[in-house]
C-alpha positions as CSV (number, residue, x, y, z in Angstrom):
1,X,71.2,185.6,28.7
2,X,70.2,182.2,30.1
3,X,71.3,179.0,29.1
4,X,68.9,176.9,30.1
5,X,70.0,173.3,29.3
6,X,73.2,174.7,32.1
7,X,71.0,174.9,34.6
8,X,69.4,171.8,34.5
9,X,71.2,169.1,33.5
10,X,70.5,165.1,34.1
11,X,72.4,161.6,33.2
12,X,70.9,158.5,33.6
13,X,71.7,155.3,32.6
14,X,69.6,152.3,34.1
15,X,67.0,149.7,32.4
16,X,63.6,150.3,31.3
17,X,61.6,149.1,33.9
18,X,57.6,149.8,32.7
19,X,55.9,149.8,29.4
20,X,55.2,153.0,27.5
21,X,52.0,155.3,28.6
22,X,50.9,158.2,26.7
23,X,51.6,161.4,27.9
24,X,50.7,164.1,26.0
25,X,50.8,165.8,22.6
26,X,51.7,168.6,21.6
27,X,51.2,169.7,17.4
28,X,51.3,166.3,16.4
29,X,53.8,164.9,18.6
30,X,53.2,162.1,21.2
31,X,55.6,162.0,24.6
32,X,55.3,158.8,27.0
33,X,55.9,158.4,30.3
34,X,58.1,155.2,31.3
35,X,60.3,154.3,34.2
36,X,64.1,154.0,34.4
37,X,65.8,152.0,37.1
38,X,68.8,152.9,38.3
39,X,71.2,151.3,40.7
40,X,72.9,152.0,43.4
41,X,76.5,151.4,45.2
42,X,74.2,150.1,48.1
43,X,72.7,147.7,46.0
44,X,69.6,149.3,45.8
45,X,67.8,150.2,43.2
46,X,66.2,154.0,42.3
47,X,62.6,154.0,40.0
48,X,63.0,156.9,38.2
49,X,60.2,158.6,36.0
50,X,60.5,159.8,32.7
51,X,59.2,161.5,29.7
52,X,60.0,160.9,26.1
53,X,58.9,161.9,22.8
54,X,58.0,159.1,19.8
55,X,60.6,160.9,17.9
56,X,63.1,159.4,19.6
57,X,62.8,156.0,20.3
58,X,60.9,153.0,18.2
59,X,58.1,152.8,20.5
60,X,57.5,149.3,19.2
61,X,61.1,148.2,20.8
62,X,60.4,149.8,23.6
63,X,61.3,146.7,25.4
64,X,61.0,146.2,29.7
65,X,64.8,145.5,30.8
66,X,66.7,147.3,28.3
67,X,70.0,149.3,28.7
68,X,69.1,153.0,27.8
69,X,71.2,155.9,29.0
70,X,69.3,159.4,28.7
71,X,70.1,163.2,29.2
72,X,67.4,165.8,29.8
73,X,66.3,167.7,32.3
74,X,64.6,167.5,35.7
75,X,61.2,169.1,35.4
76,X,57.6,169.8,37.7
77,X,54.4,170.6,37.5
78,X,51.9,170.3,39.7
79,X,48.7,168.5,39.6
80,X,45.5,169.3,40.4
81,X,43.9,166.8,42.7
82,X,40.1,166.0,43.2
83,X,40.1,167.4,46.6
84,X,41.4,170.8,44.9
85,X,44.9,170.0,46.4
86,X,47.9,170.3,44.0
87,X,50.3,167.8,44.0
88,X,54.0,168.6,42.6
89,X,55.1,166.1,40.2
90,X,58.2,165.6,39.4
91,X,60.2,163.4,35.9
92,X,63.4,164.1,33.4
93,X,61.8,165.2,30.0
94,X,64.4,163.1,27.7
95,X,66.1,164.8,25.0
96,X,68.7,162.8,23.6
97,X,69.3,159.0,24.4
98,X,71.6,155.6,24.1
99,X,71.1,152.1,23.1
100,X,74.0,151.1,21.8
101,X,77.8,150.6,22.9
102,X,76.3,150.4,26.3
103,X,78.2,148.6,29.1
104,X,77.3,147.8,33.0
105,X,78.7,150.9,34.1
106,X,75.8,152.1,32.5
107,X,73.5,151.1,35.1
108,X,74.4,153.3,38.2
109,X,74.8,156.6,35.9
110,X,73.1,159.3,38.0
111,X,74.1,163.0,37.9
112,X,72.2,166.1,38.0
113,X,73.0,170.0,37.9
114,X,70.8,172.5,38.9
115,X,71.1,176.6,39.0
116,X,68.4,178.3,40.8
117,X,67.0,180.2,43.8
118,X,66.0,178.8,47.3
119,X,62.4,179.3,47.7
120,X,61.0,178.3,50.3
121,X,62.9,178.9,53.9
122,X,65.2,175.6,54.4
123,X,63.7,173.0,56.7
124,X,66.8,172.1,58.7
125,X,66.7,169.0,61.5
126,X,69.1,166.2,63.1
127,X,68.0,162.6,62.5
128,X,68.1,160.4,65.2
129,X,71.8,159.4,65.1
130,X,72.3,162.9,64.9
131,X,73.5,163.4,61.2
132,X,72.8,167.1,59.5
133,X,70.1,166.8,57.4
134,X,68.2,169.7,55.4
135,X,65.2,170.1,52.9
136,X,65.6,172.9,50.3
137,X,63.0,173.9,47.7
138,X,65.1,175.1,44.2
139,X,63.3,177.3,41.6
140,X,64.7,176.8,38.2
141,X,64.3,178.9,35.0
142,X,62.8,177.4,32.0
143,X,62.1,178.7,28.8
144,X,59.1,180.5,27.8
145,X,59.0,182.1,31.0
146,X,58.3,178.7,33.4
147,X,60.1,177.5,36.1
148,X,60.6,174.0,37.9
149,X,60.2,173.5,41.5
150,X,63.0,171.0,42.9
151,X,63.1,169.5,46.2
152,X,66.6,168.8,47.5
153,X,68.0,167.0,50.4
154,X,71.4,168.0,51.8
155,X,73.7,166.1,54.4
156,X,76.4,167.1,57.0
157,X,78.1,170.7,56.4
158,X,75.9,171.8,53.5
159,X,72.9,171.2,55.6
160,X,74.3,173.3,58.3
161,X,75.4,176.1,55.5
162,X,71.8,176.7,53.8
163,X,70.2,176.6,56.5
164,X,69.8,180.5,57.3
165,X,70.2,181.6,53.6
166,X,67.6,183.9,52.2
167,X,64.9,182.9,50.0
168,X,65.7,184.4,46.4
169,X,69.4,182.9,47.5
170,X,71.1,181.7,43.6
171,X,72.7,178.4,44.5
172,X,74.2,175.7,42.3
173,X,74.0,172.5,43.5
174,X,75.1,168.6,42.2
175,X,73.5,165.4,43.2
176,X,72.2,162.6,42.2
177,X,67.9,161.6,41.6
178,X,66.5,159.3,44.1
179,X,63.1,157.7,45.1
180,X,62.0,157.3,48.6
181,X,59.1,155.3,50.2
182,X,57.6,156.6,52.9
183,X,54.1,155.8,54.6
184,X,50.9,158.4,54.6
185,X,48.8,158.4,58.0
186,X,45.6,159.8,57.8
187,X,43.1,161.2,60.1
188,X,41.2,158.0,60.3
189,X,44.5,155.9,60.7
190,X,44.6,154.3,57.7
191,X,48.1,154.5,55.8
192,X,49.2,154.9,52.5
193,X,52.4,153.5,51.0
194,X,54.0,156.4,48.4
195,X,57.1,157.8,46.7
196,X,58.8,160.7,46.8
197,X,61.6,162.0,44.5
198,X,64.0,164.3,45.3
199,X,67.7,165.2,44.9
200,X,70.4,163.7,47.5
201,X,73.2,167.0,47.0
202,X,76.5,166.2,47.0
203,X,78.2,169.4,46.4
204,X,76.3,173.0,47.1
205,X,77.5,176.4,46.7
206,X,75.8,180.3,46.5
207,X,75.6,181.3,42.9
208,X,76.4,184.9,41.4
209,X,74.9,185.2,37.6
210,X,77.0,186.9,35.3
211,X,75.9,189.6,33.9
């Protein structure tokens, strides 16, 4: 039997950095989506999104700056575009967080646990300093019979070792969330500025359920 909060499991701790923007409901209950920023060791910053319910937080103090520190899980779903396109989207649904007792450390709180499946074939490449680098799609069970889709970077030797596993492969992998920019070229060469969030994976391994 699955535990599903053990295979998908997220810290953050990081400022609120947007307002609150309705979500959804569901039987009475109102979720918003806001946006935690988390730092870095770089000095950088990560814009993380994030979806709460009204139950709990006082939406009212909601405030733009303040010290949260939130545990959930990393979900997807994917979104149907006007062009007919679908377009994976990708937050931590909240299900417990902190406001108080809350220190600076707080701020670069970023840890993730994931137990899945590879699938999609791993996209393995050498930037151009020649560094290991691969792209790995992780299916994860949900209740109620749905899954999230993950994309996961991986560096150095565990981009060389997933790079010929299987799809179906169980993995368990831990990281940490991050945002990218990156720049969209299109066919009539104009560009568009966007954001793409996926896990950087520090530590990767083939999984074997117990029965």
């Amino acid at each position: 039997m699955e535990i599903y909060s053990e295979n998908n499991f997220v810290t953050l701790g990081g400022t609120v950095a947007s307002t609150l923007e309705e979500s959804h409901e569901i039987y009475g209950e109102k979720f918003y989506r806001f946006y935690i920023e988390v730092d870095r060791l770089s000095g950088m910053a990560d814009k993380i999104p994030a979806i709460i319910s009204e139950r709990l937080i006082d939406v009212n103090n909601f405030k733009i700056g303040k010290l949260i520190k939130i545990e959930g899980q990393y979900r997807s779903y994917n979104q149907v575009l006007e062009n007919g396109k679908s377009k994976l989207i990708l937050s931590v649904f909240v299900k417990d967080i902190k406001t108080e007792d809350l220190d600076e450390k707080t701020k670069m709180e970023n840890s993730l646990t994931l137990i899945g499946c590879i699938c999609k074939p791993p996209i393995y490449r050498k930037t151009p300093l020649g560094r290991d680098i691969a792209d790995v799609l992780v299916a994860v069970n949900r209740a109620y019979n749905k899954s999230d889709y993950i994309p996961c970077i991986l560096w150095g030797r565990n981009a060389k070792f997933c790079q010929n596993l299987a799809i179906g492969t169980n993995v368990k992998l831990e990281g940490r969330i991050q945002a990218r920019e990156y720049e969209k070229k299109y066919e009539d060469g104009t560009a568009e500025k966007r954001v793409a969030y996926e896990v950087s994976v520090s530590k990767f391994e083939e999984y074997k359920k117990e029965d």
